[in-house]
FIFI-941652 format. One record per residue: residue in one letter; x, y, z of N, C-alpha, C in turn; residue number from 1. Coordinates in nm, 3 decimals, decimal comma, m for minus. Atoms other than C-alpha are relative to their C-alpha. Example, Ala and Ser with C-alpha at 12.3 -4.5 7.8 and 13.67 -1.06 7.14 Angstrom:
REM FIFI-941652
site rest a&n_east 0,089&n_north m0,119&n_up 0,000&ca_east 1,230&ca_north m0,450&ca_up 0,780&c_east 0,090&c_north 0,120&c_up 0,000&nr 1
site rest s&n_east m0,082&n_north m0,119&n_up m0,006&ca_east 1,367&ca_north m0,106&ca_up 0,714&c_east m0,077&c_north 0,109&c_up 0,073&nr 2
***
This chain:
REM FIFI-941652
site rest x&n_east 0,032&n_north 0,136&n_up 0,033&ca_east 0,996&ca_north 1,875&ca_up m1,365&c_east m0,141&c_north m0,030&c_up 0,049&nr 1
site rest x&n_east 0,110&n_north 0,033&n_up m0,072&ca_east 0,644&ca_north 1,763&ca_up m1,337&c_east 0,024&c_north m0,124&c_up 0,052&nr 2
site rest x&n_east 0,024&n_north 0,121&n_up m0,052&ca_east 0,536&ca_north 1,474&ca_up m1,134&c_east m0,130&c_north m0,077&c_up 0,028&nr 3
site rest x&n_east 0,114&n_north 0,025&n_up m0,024&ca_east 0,242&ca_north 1,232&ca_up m1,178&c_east 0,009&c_north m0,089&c_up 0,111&nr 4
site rest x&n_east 0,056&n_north 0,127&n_up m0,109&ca_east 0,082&ca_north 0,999&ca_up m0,910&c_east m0,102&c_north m0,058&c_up m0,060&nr 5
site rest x&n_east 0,107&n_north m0,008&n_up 0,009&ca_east m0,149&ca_north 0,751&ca_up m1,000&c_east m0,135&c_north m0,030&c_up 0,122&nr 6
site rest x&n_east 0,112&n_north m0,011&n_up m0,114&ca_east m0,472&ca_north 0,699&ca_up m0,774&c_east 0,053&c_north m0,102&c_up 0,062&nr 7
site rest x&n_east m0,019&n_north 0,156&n_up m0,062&ca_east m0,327&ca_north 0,370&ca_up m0,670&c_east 0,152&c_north 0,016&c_up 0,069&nr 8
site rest x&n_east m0,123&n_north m0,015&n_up m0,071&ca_east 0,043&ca_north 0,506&ca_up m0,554&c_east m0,077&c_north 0,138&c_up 0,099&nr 9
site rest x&n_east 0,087&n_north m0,067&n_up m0,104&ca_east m0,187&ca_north 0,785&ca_up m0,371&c_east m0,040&c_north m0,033&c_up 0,129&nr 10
site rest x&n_east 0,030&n_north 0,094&n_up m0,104&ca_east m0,364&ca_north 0,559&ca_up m0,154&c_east 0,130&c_north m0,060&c_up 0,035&nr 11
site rest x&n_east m0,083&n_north 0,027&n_up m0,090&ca_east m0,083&ca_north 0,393&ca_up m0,083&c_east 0,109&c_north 0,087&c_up 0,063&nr 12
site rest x&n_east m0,070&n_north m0,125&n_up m0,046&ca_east 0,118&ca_north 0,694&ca_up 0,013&c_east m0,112&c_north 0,060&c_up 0,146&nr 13
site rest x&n_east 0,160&n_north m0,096&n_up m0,126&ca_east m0,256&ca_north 0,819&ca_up 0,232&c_east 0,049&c_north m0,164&c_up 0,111&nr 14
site rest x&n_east 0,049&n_north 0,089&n_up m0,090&ca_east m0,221&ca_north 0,470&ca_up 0,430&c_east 0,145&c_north m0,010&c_up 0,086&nr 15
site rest x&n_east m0,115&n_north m0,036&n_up m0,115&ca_east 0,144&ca_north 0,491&ca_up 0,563&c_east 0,015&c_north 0,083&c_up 0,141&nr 16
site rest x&n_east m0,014&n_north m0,065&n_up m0,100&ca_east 0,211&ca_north 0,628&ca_up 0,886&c_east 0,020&c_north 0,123&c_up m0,007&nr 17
site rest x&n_east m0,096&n_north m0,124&n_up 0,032&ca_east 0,270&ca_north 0,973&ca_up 0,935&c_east 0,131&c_north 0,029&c_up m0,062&nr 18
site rest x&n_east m0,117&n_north m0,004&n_up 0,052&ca_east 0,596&ca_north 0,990&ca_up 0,950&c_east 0,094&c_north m0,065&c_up m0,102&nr 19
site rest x&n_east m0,054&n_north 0,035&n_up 0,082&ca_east 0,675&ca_north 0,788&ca_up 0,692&c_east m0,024&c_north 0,068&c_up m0,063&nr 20
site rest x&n_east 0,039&n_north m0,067&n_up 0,085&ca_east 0,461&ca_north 0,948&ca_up 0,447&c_east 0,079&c_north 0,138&c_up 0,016&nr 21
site rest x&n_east m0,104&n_north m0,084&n_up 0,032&ca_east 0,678&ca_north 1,248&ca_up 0,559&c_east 0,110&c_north 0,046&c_up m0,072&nr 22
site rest x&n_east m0,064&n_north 0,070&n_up 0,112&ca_east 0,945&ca_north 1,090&ca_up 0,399&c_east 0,002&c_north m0,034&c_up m0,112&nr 23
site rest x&n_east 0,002&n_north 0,012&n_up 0,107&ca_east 0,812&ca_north 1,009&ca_up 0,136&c_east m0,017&c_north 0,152&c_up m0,057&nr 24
site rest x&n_east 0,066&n_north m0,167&n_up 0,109&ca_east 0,642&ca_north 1,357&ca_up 0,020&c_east 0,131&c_north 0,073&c_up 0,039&nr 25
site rest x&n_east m0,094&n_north m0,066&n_up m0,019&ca_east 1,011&ca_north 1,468&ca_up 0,133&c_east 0,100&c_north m0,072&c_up m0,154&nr 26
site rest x&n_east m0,071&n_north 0,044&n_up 0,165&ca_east 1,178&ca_north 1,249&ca_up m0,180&c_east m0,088&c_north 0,056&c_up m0,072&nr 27
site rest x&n_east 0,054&n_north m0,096&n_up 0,128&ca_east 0,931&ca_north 1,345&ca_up m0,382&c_east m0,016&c_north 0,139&c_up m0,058&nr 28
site rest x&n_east m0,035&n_north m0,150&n_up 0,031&ca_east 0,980&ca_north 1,685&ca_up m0,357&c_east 0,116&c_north 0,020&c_up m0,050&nr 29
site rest x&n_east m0,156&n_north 0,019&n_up 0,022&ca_east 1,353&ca_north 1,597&ca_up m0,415&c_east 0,025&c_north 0,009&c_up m0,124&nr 30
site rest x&n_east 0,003&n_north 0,047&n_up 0,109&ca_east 1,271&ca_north 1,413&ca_up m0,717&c_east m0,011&c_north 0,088&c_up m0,115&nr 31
site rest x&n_east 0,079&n_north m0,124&n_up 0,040&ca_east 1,042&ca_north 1,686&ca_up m0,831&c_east 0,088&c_north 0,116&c_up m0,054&nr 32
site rest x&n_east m0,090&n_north m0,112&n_up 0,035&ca_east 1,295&ca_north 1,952&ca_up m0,817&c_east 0,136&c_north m0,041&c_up m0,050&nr 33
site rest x&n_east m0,120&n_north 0,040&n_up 0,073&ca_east 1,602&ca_north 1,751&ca_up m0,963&c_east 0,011&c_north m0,026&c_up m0,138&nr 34
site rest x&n_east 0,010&n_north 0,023&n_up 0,111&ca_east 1,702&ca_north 1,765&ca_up m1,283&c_east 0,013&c_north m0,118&c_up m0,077&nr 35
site rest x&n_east m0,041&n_north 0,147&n_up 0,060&ca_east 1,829&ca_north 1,422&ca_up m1,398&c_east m0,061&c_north m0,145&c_up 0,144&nr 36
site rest x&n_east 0,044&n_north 0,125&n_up m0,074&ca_east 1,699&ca_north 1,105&ca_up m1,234&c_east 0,092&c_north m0,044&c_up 0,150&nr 37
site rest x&n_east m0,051&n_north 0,022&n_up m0,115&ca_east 1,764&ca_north 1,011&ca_up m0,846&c_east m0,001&c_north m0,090&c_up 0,011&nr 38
site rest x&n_east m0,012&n_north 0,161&n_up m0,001&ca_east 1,847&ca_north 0,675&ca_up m0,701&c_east 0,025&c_north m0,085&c_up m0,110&nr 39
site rest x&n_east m0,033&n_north 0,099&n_up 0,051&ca_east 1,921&ca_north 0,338&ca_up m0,870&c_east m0,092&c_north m0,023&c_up m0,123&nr 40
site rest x&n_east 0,046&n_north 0,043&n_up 0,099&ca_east 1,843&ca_north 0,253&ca_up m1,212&c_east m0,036&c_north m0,169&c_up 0,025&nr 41
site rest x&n_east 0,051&n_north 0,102&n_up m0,010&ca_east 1,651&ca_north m0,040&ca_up m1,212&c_east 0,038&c_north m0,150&c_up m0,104&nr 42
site rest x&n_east m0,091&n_north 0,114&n_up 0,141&ca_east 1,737&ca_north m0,403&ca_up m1,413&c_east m0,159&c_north m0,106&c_up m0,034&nr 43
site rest x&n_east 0,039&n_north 0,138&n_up m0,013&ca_east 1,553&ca_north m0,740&ca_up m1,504&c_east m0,172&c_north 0,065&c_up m0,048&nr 44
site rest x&n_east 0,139&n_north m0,002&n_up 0,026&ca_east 1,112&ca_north m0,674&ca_up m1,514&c_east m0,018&c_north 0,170&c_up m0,010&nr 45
site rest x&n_east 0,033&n_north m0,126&n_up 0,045&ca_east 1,160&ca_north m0,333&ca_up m1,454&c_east 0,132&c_north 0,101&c_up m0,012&nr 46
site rest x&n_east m0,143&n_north m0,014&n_up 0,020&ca_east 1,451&ca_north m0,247&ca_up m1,640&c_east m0,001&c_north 0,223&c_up m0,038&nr 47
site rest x&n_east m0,008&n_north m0,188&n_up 0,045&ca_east 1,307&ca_north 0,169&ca_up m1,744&c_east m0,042&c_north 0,056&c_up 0,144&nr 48
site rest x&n_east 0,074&n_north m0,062&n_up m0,144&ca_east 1,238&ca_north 0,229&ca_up m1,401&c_east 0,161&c_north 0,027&c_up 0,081&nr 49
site rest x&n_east m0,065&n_north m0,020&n_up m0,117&ca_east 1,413&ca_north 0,411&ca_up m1,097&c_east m0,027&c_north 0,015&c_up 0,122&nr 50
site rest x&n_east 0,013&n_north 0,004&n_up m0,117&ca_east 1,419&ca_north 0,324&ca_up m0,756&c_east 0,088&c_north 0,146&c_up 0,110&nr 51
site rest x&n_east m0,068&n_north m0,119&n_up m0,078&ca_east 1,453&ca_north 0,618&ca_up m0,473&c_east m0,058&c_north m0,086&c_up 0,135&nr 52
site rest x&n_east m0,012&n_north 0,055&n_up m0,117&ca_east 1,499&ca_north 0,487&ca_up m0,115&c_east m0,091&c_north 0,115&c_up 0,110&nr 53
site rest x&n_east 0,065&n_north m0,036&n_up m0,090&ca_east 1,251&ca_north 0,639&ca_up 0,168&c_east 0,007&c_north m0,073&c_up 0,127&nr 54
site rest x&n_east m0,049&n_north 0,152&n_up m0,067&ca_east 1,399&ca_north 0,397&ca_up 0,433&c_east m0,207&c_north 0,004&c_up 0,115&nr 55
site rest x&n_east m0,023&n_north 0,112&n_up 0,094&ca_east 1,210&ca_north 0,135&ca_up 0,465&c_east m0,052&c_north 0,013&c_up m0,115&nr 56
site rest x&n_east 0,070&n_north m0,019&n_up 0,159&ca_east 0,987&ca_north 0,283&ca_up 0,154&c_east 0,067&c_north m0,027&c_up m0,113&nr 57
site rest x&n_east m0,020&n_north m0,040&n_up 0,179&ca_east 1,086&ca_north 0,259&ca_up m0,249&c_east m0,081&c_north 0,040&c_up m0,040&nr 58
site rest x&n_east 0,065&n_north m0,028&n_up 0,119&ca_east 0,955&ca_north 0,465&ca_up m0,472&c_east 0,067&c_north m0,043&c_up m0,088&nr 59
site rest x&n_east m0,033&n_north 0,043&n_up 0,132&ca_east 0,962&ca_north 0,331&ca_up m0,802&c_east m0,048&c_north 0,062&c_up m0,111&nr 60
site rest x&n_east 0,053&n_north m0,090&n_up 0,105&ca_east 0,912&ca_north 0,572&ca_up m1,109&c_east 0,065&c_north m0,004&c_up m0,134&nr 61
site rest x&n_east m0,009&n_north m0,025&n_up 0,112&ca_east 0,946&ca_north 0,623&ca_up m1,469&c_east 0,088&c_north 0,148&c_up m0,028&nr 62
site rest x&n_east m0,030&n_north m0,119&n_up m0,009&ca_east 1,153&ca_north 0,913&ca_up m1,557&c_east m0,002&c_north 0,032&c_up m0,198&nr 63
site rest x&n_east 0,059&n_north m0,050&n_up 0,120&ca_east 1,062&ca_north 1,093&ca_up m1,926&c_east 0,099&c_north 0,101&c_up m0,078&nr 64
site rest x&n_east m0,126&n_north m0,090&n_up 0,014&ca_east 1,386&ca_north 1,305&ca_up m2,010&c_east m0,107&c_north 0,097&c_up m0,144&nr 65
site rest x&n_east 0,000&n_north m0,055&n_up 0,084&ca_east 1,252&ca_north 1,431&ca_up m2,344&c_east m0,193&c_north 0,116&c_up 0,005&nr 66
site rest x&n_east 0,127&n_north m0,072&n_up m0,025&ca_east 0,876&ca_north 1,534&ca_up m2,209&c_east m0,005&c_north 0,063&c_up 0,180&nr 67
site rest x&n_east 0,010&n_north m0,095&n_up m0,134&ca_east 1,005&ca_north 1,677&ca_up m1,856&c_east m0,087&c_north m0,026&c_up 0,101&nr 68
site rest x&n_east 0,117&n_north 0,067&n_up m0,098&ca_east 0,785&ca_north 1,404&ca_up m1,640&c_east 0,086&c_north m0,107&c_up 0,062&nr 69
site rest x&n_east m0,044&n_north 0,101&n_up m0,039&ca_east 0,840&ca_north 1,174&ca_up m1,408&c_east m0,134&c_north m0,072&c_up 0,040&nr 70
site rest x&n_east 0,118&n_north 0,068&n_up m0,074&ca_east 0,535&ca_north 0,930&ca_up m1,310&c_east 0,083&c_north m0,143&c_up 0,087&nr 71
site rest x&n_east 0,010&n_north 0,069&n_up m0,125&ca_east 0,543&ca_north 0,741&ca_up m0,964&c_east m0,094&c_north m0,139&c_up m0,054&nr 72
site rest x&n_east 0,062&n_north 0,128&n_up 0,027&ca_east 0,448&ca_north 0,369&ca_up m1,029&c_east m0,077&c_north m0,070&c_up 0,106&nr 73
site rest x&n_east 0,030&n_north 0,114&n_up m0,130&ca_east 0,460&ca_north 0,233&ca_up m0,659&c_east 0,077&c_north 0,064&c_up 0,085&nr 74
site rest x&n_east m0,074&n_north m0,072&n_up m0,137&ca_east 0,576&ca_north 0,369&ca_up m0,309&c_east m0,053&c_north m0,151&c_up 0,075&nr 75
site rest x&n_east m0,015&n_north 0,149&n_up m0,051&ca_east 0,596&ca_north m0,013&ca_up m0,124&c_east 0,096&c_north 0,000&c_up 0,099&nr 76
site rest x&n_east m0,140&n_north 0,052&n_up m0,080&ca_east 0,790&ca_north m0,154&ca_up 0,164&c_east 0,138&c_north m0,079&c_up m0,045&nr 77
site rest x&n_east m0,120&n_north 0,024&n_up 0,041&ca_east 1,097&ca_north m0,248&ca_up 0,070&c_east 0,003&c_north m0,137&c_up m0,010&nr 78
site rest x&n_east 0,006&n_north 0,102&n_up m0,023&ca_east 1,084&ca_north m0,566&ca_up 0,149&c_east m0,151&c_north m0,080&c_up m0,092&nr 79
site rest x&n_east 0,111&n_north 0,110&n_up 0,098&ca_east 0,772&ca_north m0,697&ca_up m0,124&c_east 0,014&c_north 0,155&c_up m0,139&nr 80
site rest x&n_east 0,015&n_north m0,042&n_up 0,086&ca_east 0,829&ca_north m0,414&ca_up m0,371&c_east 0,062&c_north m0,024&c_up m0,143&nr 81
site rest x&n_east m0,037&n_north 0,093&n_up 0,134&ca_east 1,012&ca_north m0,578&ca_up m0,639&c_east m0,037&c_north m0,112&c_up m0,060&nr 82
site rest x&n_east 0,065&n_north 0,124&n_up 0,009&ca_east 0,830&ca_north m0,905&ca_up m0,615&c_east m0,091&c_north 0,017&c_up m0,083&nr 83
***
């Protein structure tokens, strides 16, 4: 499965703490290597999207079934990432 980032979920992935960012580049490797979509399907503004939990992180991504991609939208605190 590929996986994009864009420059703007990058940076915010580079500005987290270590160990979070651990976490994170540890789902995303998850993501990366799973075949069908991880975490919660999403509803309401962003109804094609799926949320994966990095506690307290979300990633929030797009998943592409028929072109074998997933692109990363937003890696956010939990607490303002749906807003």
């Amino acid at each position: 499965m590929k996986l994009r980032l864009s420059r703007t979920v990058a940076k915010q992935v580079k500005r987290l703490p270590k160990a979070e960012r651990l976490k994170v580049f540890r789902k995303l490797d998850q993501l990366r290597q799973s075949s069908s979509p991880v975490g919660k399907k999403l509803r309401g503004q962003l109804v094609d999207s799926w949320s994966l939990k990095a506690w307290p992180y979300r990633i929030v991504y797009i998943y592409f079934p028929e072109k074998n991609l997933i692109i990363v939208k937003t890696v956010q605190h939990r607490q303002g990432v749906y807003n």
